[in-house]
ZAROZA-153244 format. One line per 5 residues: number of its first residue (from 1); for each residue x, y, z of N, C-alpha, C. Coordinates in steps of 0.2 Angstrom, whole numbers, plus 5000, padded with zeros to 4 digits. Last residue first. Example, Ala and Ser with C-alpha at 12.3 -4.5 7.8 and 13.67 -1.06 7.14 Angstrom:
BEGIN
2	5064:4989:5035:5068:4995:5036:5064:5000:5039  5066:4972:5039:5062:4978:5039:5066:4984:5039
//
This chain:
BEGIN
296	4754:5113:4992:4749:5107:4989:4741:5107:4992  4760:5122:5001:4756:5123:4995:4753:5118:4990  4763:5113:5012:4760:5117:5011:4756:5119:5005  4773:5103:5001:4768:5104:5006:4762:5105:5009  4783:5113:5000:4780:5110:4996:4774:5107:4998
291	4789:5118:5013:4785:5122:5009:4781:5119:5004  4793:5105:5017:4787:5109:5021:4785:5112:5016  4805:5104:5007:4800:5101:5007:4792:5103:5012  4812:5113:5010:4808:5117:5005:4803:5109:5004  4817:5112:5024:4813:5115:5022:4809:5116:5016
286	4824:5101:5018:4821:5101:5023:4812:5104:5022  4832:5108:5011:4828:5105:5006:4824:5103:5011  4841:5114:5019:4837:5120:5015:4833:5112:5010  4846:5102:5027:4843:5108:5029:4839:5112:5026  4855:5098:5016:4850:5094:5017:4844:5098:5023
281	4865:5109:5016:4861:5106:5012:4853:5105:5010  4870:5106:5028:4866:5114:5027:4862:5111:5021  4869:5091:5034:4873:5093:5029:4869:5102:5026  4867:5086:5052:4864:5087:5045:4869:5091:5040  4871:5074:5062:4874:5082:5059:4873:5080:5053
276	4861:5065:5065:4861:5069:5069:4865:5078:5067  4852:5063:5048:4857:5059:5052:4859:5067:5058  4834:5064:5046:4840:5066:5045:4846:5065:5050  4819:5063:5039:4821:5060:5042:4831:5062:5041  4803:5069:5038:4807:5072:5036:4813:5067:5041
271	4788:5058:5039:4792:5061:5041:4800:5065:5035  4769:5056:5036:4776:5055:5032:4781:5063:5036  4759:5046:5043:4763:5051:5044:4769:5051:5040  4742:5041:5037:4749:5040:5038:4754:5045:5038  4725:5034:5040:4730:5040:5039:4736:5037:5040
266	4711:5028:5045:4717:5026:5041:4720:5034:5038  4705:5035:5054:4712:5032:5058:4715:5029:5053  4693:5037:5053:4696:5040:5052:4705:5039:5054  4682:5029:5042:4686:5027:5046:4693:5031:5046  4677:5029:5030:4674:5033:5035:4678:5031:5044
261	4688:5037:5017:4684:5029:5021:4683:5034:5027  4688:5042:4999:4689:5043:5005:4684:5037:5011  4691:5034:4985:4685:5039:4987:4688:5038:4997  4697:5037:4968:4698:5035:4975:4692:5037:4980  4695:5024:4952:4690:5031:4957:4697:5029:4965
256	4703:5020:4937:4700:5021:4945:4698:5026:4948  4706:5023:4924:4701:5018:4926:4700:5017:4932  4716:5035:4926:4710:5039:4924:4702:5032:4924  4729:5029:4937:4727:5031:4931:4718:5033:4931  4734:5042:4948:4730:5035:4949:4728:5036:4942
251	4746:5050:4952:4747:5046:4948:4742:5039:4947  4739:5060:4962:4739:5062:4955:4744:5058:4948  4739:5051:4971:4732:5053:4968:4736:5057:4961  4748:5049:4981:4749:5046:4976:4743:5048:4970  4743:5056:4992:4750:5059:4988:4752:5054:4981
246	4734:5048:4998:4732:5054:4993:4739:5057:4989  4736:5032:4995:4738:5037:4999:4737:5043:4996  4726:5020:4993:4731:5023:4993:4730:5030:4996  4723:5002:4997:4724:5007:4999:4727:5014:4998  4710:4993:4983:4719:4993:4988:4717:4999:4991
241	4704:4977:4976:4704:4986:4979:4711:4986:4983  4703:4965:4962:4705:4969:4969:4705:4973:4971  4702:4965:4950:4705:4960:4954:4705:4961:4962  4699:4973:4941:4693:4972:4943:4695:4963:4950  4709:4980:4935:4705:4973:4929:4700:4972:4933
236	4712:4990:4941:4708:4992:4936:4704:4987:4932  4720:4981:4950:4711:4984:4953:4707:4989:4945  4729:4979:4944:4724:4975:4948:4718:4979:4948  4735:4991:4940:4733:4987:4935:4728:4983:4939  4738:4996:4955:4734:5000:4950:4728:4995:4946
231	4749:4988:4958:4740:4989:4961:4736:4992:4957  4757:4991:4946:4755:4984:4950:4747:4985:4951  4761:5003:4951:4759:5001:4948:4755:4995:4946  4764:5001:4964:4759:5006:4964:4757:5003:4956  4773:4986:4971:4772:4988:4967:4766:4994:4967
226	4768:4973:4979:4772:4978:4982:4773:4986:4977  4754:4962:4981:4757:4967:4976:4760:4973:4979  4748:4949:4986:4754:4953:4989:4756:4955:4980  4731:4951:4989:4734:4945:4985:4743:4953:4985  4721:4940:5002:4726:4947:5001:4731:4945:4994
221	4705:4939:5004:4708:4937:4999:4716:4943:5000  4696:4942:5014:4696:4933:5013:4701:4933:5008  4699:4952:5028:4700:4950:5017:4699:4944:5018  4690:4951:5044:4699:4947:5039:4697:4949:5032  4678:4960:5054:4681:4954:5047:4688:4955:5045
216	4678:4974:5058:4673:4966:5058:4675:4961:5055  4682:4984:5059:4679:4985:5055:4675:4978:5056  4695:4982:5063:4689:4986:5069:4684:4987:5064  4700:4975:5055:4698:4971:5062:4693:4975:5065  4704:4985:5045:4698:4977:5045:4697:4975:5052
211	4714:4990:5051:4707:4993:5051:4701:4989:5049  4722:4980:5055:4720:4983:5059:4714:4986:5058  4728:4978:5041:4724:4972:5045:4721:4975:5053  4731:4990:5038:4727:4988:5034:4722:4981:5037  4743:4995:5046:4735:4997:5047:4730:4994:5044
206	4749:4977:5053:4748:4984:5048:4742:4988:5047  4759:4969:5059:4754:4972:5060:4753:4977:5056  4765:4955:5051:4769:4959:5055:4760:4965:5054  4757:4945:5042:4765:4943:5045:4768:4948:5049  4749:4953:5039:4745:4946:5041:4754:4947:5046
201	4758:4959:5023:4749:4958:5026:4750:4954:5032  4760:4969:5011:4763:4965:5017:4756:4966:5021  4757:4976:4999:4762:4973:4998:4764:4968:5005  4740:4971:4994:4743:4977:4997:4752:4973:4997  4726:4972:4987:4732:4971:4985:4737:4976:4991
196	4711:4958:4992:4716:4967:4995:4722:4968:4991  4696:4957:4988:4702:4954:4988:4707:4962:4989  4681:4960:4997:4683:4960:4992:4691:4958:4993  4670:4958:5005:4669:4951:5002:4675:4954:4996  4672:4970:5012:4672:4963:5015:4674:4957:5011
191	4667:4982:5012:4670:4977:5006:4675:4972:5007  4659:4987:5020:4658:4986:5013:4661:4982:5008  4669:4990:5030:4663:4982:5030:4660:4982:5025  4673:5002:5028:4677:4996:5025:4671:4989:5026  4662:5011:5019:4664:5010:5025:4668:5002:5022
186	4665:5029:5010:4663:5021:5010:4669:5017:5016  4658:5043:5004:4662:5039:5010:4664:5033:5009  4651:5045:4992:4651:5048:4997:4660:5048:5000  4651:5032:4979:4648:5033:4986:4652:5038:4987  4655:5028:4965:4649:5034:4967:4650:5036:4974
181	4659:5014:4966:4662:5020:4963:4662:5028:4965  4653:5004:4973:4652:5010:4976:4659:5015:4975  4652:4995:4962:4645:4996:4963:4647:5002:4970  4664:4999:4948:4664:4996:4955:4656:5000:4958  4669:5004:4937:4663:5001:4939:4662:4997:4942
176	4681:5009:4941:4677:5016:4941:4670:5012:4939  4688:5001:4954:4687:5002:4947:4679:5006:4946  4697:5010:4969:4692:5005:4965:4689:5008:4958  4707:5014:4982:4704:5015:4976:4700:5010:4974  4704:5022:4996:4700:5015:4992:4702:5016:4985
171	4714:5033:5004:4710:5030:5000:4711:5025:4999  4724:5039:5019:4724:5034:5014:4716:5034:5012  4733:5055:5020:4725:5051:5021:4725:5045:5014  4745:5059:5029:4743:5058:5020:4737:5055:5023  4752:5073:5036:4747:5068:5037:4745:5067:5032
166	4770:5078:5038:4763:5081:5036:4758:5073:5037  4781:5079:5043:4780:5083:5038:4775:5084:5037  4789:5076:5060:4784:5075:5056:4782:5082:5050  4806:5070:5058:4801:5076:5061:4793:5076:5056  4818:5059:5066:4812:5060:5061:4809:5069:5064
161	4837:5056:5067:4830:5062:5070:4825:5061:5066  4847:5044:5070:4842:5047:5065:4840:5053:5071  4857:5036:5078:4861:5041:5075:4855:5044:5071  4849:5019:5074:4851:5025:5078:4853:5030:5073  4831:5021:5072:4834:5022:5067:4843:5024:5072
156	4815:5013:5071:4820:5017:5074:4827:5018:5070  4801:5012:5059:4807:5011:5064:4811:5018:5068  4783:5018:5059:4790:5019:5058:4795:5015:5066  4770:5006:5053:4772:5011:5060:4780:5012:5058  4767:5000:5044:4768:4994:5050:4772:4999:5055
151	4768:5004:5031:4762:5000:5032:4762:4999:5040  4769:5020:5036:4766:5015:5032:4770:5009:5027  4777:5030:5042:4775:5026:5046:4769:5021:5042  4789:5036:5030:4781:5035:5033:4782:5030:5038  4799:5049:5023:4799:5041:5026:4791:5042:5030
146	4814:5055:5015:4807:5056:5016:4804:5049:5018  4831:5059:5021:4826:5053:5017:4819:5055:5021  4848:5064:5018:4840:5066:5020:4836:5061:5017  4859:5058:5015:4859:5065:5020:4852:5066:5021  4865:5041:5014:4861:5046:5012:4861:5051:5017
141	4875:5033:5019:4877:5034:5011:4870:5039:5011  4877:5034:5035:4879:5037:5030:4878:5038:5022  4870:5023:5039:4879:5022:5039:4880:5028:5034  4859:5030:5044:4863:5026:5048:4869:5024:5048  4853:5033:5033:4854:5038:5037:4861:5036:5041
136	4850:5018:5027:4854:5023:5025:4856:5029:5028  4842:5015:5036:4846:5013:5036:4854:5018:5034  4830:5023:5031:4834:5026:5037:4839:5022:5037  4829:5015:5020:4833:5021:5019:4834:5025:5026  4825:5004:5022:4829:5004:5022:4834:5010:5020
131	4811:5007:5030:4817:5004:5033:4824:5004:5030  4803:5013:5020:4807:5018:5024:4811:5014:5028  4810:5006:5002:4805:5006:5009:4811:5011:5014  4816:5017:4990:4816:5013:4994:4812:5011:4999  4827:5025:4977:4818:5025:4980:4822:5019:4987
126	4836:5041:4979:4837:5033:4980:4829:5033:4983  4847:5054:4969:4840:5054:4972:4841:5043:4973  4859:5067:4972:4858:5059:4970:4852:5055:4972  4859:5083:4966:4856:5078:4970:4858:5071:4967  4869:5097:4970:4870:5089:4964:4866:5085:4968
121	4872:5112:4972:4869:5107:4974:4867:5101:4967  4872:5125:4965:4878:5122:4963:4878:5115:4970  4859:5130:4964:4859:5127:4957:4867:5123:4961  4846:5130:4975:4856:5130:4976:4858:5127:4969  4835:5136:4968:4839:5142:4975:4845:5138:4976
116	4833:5128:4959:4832:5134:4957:4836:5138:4961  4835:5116:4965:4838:5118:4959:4839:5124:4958  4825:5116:4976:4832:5117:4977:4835:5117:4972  4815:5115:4967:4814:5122:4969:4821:5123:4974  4815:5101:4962:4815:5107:4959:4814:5114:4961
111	4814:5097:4976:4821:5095:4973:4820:5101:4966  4799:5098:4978:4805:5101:4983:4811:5101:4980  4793:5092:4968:4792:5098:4969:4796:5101:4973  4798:5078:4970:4802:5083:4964:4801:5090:4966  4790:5076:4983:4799:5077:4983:4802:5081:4977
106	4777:5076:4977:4781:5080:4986:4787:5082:4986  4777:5066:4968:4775:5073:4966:4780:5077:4973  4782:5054:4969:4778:5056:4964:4776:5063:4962  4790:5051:4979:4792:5052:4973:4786:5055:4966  4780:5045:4989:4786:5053:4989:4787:5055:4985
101	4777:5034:4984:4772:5039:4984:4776:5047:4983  4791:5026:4989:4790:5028:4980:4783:5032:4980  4803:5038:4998:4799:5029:4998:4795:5031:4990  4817:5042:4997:4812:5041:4998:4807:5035:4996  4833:5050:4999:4830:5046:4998:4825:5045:4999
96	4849:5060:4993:4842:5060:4996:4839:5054:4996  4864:5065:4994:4862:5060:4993:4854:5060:4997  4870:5079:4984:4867:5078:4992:4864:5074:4990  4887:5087:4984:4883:5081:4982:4880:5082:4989  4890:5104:4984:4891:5097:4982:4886:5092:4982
91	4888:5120:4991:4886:5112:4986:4888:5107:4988  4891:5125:5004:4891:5127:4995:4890:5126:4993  4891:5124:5016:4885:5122:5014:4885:5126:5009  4903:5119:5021:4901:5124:5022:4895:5127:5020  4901:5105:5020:4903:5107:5027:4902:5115:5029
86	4902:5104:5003:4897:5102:5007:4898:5104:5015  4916:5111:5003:4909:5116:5000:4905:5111:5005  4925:5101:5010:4923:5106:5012:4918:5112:5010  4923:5089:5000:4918:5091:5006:4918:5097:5010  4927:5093:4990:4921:5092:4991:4917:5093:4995
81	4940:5096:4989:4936:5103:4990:4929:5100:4991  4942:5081:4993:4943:5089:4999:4939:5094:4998  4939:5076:4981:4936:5074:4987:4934:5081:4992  4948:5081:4973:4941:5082:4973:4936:5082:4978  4961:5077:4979:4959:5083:4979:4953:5084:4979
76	4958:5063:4977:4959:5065:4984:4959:5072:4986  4961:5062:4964:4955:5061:4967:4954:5064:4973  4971:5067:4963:4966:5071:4958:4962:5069:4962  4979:5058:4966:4981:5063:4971:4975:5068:4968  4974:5045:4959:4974:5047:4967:4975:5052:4969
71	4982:5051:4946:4974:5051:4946:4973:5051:4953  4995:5052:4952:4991:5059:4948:4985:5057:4948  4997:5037:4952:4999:5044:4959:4995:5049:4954  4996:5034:4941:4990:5030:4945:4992:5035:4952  5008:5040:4933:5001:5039:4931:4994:5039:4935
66	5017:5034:4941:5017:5042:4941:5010:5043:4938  5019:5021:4937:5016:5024:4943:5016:5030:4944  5023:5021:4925:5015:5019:4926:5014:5020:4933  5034:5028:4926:5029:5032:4924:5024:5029:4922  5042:5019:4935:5040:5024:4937:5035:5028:4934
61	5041:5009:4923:5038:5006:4931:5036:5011:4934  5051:5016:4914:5043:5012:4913:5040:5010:4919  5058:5027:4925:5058:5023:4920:5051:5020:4919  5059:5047:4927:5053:5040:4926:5058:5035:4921  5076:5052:4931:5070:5052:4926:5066:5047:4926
56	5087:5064:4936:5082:5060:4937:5079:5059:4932  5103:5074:4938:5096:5073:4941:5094:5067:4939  5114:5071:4927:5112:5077:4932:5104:5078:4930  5118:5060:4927:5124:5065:4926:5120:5069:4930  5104:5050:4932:5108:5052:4926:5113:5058:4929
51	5095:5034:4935:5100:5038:4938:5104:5044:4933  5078:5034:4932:5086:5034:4932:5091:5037:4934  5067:5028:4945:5068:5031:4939:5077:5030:4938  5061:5015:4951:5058:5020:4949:5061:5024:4943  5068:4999:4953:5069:5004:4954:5061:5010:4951
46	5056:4985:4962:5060:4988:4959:5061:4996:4956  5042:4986:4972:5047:4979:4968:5053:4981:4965  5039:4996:4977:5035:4995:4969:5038:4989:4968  5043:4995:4990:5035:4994:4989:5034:4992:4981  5055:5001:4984:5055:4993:4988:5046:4993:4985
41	5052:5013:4979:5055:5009:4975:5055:5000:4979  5049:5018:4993:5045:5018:4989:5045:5013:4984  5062:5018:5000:5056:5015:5000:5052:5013:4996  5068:5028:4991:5067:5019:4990:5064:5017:4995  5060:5040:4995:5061:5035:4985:5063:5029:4987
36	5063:5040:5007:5057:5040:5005:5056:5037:4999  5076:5045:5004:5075:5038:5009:5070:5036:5009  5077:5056:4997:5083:5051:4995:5079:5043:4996  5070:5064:5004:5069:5062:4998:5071:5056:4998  5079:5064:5018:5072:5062:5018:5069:5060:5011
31	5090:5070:5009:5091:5065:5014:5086:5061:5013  5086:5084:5007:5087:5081:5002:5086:5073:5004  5072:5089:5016:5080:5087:5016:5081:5082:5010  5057:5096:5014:5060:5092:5016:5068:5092:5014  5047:5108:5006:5050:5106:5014:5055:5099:5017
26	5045:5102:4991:5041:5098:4999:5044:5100:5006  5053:5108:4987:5045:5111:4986:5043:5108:4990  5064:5104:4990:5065:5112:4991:5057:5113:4989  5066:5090:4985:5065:5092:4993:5063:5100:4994  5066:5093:4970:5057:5091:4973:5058:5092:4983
21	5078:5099:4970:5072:5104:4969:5067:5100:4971  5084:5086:4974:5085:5092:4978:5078:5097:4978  5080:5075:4967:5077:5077:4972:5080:5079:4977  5072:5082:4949:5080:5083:4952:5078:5080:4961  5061:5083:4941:5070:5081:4938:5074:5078:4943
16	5052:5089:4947:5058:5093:4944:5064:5090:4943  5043:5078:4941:5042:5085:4938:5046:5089:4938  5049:5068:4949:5047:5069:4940:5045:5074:4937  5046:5074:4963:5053:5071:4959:5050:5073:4951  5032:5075:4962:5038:5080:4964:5044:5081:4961
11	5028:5064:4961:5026:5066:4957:5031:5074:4957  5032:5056:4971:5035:5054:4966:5035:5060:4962  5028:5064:4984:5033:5064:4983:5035:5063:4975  5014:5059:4981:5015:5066:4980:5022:5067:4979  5015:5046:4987:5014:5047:4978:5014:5054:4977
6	5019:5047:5001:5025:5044:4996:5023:5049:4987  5007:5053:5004:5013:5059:5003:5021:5054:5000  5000:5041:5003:5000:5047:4999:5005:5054:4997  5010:5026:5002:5007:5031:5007:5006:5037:5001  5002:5011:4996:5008:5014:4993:5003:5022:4998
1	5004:4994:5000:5000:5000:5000:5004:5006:5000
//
């Protein structure tokens, strides 16, 4: 494993010929030069450059390694000023994530309006269930992730903070000649006799098995569709009804109706979810998710 400030070193040497002149721009002693190249030349297996009359020069071993030292020391540069814009909250990359409702309208509208106020902001956007993207909060590979307590109540998360964003009210949807298309309200004991697409049922608590409970009866039929679109197709061939979430409504195709349940407790809470030192970044999209929001 070759040290950084060895491959700086090379690059010093090869640039000025000489490692006198490369000791006199690294603050070093000729000596330290001298001792640090073979090193280095041990690690690489054999010599680096050549000995001449006067000063130095890559041999073929040295100027494939003076190659792979320039791209590391490039990379390594990127890196720094990267994160010091990010640390200072200039830009840089801001890893976001969210669940797939999120996506459909709540988060572009917010990510499109951090374009506009931090254009020198680079989003890397990731879908997911909300479990595994507070994961992601957890070891780091994302800065912000939008997350629900649906289907089975929000985890925990260490090192997270949730903050609640707002309250989604789940809908029925149902095929637009379904006998309670038309209705008002509609109560779940009405549809008792029908088949449920939901993507997790029975095996761990969910509102959906909860709100049939209080409602009086089990689905006689759950048929496991994890997918929006998926459900959609079901229930438009007349397979099924499902639950969705009003932040989803402006993706329900035009073969379904949604119509609200008299059962006020199917709702779900979509949070704002952030590792305990937030990236300024991930703070102004915070907010502009609120904003979004609101103005929906």
């Amino acid at each position: 494993m070759f040290e950084v400030d060895a491959l700086r070193l090379l690059v010093a040497v090869a640039e000025t010929g000489s490692f006198t002149q490369a000791a006199v721009r690294l603050s070093y002693t000729q000596s330290a030069v001298s001792r640090r190249i073979a090193t280095l030349e041990q690690q690489a297996g054999g010599p680096l450059f050549e000995r001449l009359p006067r000063g130095v020069r890559l041999n073929p071993a040295g100027r494939a390694l003076h190659r792979h030292a320039l791209d590391v020391l490039d990379r390594l540069a990127r890196a720094e000023r990267e994160l010091a814009v990010l640390h200072a909250g200039h830009g840089g990359l801001l890893h976001v994530g969210a669940f797939a409702t999120a996506n459909i309208s709540l988060v572009p509208a917010a990510l499109r309006a951090l374009q506009e106020a931090r254009p020198d902001v680079e989003v890397v956007a990731v879908e997911g269930p909300t479990d595994t993207l507070l994961r992601g909060l957890s070891d780091g590979s994302l800065d912000l992730a939008v997350v629900s307590d649906y289907p089975s109540g929000l985890p925990s998360a260490d090192g997270v903070t949730t903050t609640e964003l707002c309250d989604d009210e789940l809908l029925v949807a149902l095929p637009r000649g379904h006998r309670l298309a038309e209705a008002g309200t509609v109560d779940l004991a009405e549809l008792r006799e029908e088949a449920w697409l939901q993507g997790a049922y029975g095996d761990r608590p969910t509102m959906l098995a909860d709100a049939c409970a209080r409602a009086g009866f089990t689905p006689r039929k759950v048929i496991r569709i994890a997918e929006w679109t998926g459900k959609f197709g079901y229930v438009a061939a007349g397979l099924g009804v499902a639950l969705v979430p009003s932040l989803a409504a402006w993706a329900v195709p035009d073969e379904l109706v949604l119509r609200p349940l008299t059962d006020r407790a199917l709702h779900r809470t979509v949070h704002v979810a952030l590792p305990a030192t937030a990236l300024p970044a991930a703070l102004t999209l915070r907010d502009l998710l609120r904003a979004a929001r609101a103005a929906a």
